[in-house]
N, C-alpha and C positions, 0 to 999 in steps of 0.2 A: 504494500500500500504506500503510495505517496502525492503528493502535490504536484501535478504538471508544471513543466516549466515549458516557457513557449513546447542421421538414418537410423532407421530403426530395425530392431531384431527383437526375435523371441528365445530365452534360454529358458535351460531346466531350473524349478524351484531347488531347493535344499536348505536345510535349517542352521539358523545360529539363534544363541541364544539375547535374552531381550535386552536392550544396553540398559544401564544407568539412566534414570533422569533425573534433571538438575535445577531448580528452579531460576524464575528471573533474577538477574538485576540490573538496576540502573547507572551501572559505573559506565564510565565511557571507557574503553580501553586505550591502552596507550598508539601512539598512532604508530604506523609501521615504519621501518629504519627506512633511509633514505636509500641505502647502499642496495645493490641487487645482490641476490643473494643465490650459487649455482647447486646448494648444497641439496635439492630437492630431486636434482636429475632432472629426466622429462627433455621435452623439446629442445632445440636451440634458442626458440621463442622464449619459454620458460625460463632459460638461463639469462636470458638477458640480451637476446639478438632480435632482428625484427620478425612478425608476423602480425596477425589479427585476433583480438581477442572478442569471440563472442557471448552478447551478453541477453540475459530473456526477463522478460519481468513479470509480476506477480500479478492478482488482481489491482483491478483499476485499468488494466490495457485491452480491458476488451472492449470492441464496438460494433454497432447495426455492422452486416454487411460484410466483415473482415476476413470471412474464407472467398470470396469472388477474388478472380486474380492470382490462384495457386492451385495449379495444376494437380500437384498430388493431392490436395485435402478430399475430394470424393473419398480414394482406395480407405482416408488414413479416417472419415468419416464412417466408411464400413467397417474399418477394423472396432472403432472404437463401440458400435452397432454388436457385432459377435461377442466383443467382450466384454461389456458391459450393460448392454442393453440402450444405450442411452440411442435418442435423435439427435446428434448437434447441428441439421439444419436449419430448424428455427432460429437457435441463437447465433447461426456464423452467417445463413445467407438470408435468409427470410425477415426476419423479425427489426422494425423501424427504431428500435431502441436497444441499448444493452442489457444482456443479459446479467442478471444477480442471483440467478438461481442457484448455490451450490455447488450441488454436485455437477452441476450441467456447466457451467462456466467455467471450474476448475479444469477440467476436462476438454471443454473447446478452447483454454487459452494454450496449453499442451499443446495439444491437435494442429491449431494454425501458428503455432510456433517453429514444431517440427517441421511440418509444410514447408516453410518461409523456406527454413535449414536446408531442406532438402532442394528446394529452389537452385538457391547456391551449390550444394554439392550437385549436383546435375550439371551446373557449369563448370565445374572442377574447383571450385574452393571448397573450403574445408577450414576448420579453427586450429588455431595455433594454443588456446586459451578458451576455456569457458566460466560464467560466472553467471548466477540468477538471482536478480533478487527476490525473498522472498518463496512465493509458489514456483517463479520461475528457476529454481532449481535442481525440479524435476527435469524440466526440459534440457537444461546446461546435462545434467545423467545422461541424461538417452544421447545429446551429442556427444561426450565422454565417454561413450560403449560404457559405462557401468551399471546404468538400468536399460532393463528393455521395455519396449513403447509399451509393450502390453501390459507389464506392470508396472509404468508411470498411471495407467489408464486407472486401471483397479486400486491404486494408492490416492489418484484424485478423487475417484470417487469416493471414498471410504473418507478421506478428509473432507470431501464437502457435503457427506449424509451427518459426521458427526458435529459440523461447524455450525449447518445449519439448525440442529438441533439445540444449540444456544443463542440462536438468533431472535431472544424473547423483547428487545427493549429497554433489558436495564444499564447495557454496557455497549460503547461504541467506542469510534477515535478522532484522533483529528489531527490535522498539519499544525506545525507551526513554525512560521518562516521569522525571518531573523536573527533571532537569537543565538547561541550559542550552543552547541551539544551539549560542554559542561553547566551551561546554567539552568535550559531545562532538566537536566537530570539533577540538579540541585535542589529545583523547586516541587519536582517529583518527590526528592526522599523525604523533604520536610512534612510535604501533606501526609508522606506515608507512616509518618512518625506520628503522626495526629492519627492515626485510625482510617485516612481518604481511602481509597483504593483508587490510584492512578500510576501507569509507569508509563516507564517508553519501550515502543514497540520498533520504533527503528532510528538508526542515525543514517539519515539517508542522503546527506552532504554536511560541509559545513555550518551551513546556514539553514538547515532542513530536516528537523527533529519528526517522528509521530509518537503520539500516544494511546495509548488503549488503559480504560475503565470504566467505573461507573459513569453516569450523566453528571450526577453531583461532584465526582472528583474530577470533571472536564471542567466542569463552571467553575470551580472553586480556583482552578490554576490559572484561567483565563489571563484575570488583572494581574496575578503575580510572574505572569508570563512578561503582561504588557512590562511591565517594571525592570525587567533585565535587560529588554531589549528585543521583545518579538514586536515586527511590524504587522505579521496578521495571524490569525487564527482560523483554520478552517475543517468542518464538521466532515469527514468524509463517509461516504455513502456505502458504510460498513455496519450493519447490526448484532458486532457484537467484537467484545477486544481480543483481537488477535496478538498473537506474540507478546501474551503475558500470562500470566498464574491462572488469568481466566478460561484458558486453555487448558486447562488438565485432561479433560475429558478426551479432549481430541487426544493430547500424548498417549494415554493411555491406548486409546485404540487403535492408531496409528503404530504404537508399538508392537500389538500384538499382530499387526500385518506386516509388519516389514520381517517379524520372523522367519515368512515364509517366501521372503523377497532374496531371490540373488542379485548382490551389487560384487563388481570388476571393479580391478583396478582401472584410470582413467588412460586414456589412448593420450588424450592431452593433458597439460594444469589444468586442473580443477580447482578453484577461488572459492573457499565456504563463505556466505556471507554470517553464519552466525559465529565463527572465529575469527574472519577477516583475514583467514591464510591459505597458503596451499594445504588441503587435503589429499593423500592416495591410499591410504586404507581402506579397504571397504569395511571393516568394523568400523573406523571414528565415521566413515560417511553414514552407516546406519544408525549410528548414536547419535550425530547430529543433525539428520533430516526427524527424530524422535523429540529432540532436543529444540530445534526451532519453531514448535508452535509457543513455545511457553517463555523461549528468550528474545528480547530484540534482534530485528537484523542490523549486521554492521556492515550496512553496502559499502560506507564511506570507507570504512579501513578494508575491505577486499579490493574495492577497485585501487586505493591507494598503494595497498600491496601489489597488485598486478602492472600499475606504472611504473613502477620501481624496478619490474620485470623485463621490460624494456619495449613492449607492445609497441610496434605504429600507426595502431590503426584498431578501431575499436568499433564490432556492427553491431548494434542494436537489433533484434531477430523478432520477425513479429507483432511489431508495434504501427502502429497505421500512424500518421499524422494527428497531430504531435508526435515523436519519439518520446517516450516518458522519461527514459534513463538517460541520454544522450546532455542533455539541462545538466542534472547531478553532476554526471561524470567529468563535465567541460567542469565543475566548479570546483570539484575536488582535484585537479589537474591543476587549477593557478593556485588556490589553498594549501593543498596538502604536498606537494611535489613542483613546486615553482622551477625547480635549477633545472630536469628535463623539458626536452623540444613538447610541443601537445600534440598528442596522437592525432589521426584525423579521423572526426565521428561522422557515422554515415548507416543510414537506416534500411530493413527490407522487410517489404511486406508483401508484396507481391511478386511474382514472376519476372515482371517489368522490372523492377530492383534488382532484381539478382544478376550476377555475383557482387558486385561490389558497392552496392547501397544509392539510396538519396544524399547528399552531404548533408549534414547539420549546421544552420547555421545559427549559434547563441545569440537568445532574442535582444540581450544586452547591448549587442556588437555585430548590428547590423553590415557593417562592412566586412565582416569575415573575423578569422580567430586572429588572436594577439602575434 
């Protein structure tokens, strides 16, 4: 979730057992070292030479209309049909509004994300680097060969039969722009010290906090927001908080399905956004795809870690006009890693895009990047 700014395979199940889970909290972590770093292996991308890192985003990127223009989404519409039961025609081609249904949207952002992917891989590109924020790092999996489409499919939906089963009214989230990571999660701990229930649910640049809680613990942080420094505040179109404690339910069942999930190591770097590092185990990846319903995501320190990487180039997969992530990323690039060149961001949603994207141009800097 955040604030706008302007292939697949099937493998055999087999069992591990269930990770640890850990609850939230709201420290910011320390940002990533400036230095690259070769100790993880992986690509030459990953070490620190050029490539493209591909990135998928969560809810909030879906819109009317967003599988027209992508050749595979039929096949990958039937697949998700056999194995799941679901129609996502309504919500990708038919239907004049976005979908918020659940399980149904978790599932079509997957669906026309892969698509996008596969677009490009049909032209012969391919990622050097994957990272998702949030939901979208099922999809970064299935690019990564460590999950297969077909249980990303069955993991979407099992997360969004059990999300939407807390989608009663009493808990939502919301943006808030200006201020400072460390301040909103200041004014987070104090209300939490009062008995409030509100945390943060994502550091999604520097200037671009979310929160997930009750109604009363959003109202209550509003003015103490205003007072540090947020320019605005806004309600997003989420019923209920995600990536916080008020997620139990989902960890828990989530848990109990990824037992019977096989995850691979990654073909490429894989970027956790709830650690903010490279992952290649497939045990910490099942811990911490378990792990991120109930912790913040830290886009902000993944992607800061991936420029450190030495990426040149950075596609957004999946995202229609606006690009969601592209805004972030351009901001956490003069923020957080000023001394490197800026990658160049560039978006694909359609056929028409692919292989190498629409460029982004930062709504700030009309005339192009710094």
């Amino acid at each position: 979730m955040f604030h706008r700014y302007g292939r697949s395979r099937t493998v055999p199940e087999r069992q591990s057992p269930v990770p640890e889970r850990q609850s939230s909290k709201n420290t910011v972590p320390p940002a990533p070292e400036s230095h690259t770093s070769a100790s993880n292996g992986g690509s030459a991308a990953g070490r620190g030479g050029k490539g493209s890192l591909w990135v998928f985003a969560g809810q909030g990127a879906q819109q009317p209309h967003m599988g027209t223009g992508l050749a595979a989404a039929p096949a990958l519409f039937e697949r998700v049909r056999t194995v799941a039961g679901l129609d996502l025609a309504p919500a990708c081609l038919l239907d004049d509004t976005a979908c918020w249904d659940q399980p149904v949207v978790q599932a079509a952002i997957l669906t026309i994300e892969t698509a996008s992917a596969q677009a490009c891989r049909d032209r012969g590109a391919g990622p050097d680097g994957v990272l998702g924020h949030s939901f979208g790092e099922y999809a970064a999996l299935v690019m990564a060969e460590s999950l297969s489409f077909d249980d990303a499919v069955r993991l979407a939906v099992i997360r969004g039969q059990a999300m939407a089963g807390l989608a009663d009214g009493s808990t939502a989230m919301a943006a808030v722009i200006g201020a400072t990571n460390e301040a909103v999660a200041e004014v987070c701990e104090d209300l939490l010290r009062g008995g409030v229930s509100i945390h943060v649910a994502a550091y999604n640049s520097p200037g671009q906090t979310v929160l997930a809680g009750t109604g009363e613990g959003l109202a209550l942080a509003a003015p103490r927001l205003r007072a540090v420094g947020a320019t605005r505040t806004r309600t997003l179109p989420v019923p209920f908080a995600a990536h916080s404690p008020h997620m139990a339910a989902v960890q828990e069942r989530l848990g109990r399905a990824l037992e019977h999930m096989r995850l691979d190591p990654p073909s490429v770097p894989y970027y956790s956004s709830v650690t903010g590092r490279r992952v290649e185990r497939p045990e910490e990846m099942r811990d911490l795809l378990v792990r991120s319903v109930v912790e913040p995501v830290r886009f902000r320190h993944a992607v800061a870690r991936a420029l450190t990487d030495g990426y040149d180039s950075v596609l957004e997969v999946g995202s229609d006009q606006p690009p969601r992530l592209l805004g972030l990323i351009d901001e956490i690039c003069r923020r957080d890693v000023p001394e490197r060149l800026p990658p160049s961001l560039c978006a694909v949603a359609a056929d028409s895009d692919a292989p190498d994207g629409r460029p982004f141009v930062p709504a700030a800097s009309p005339a192009g990047r710094r």
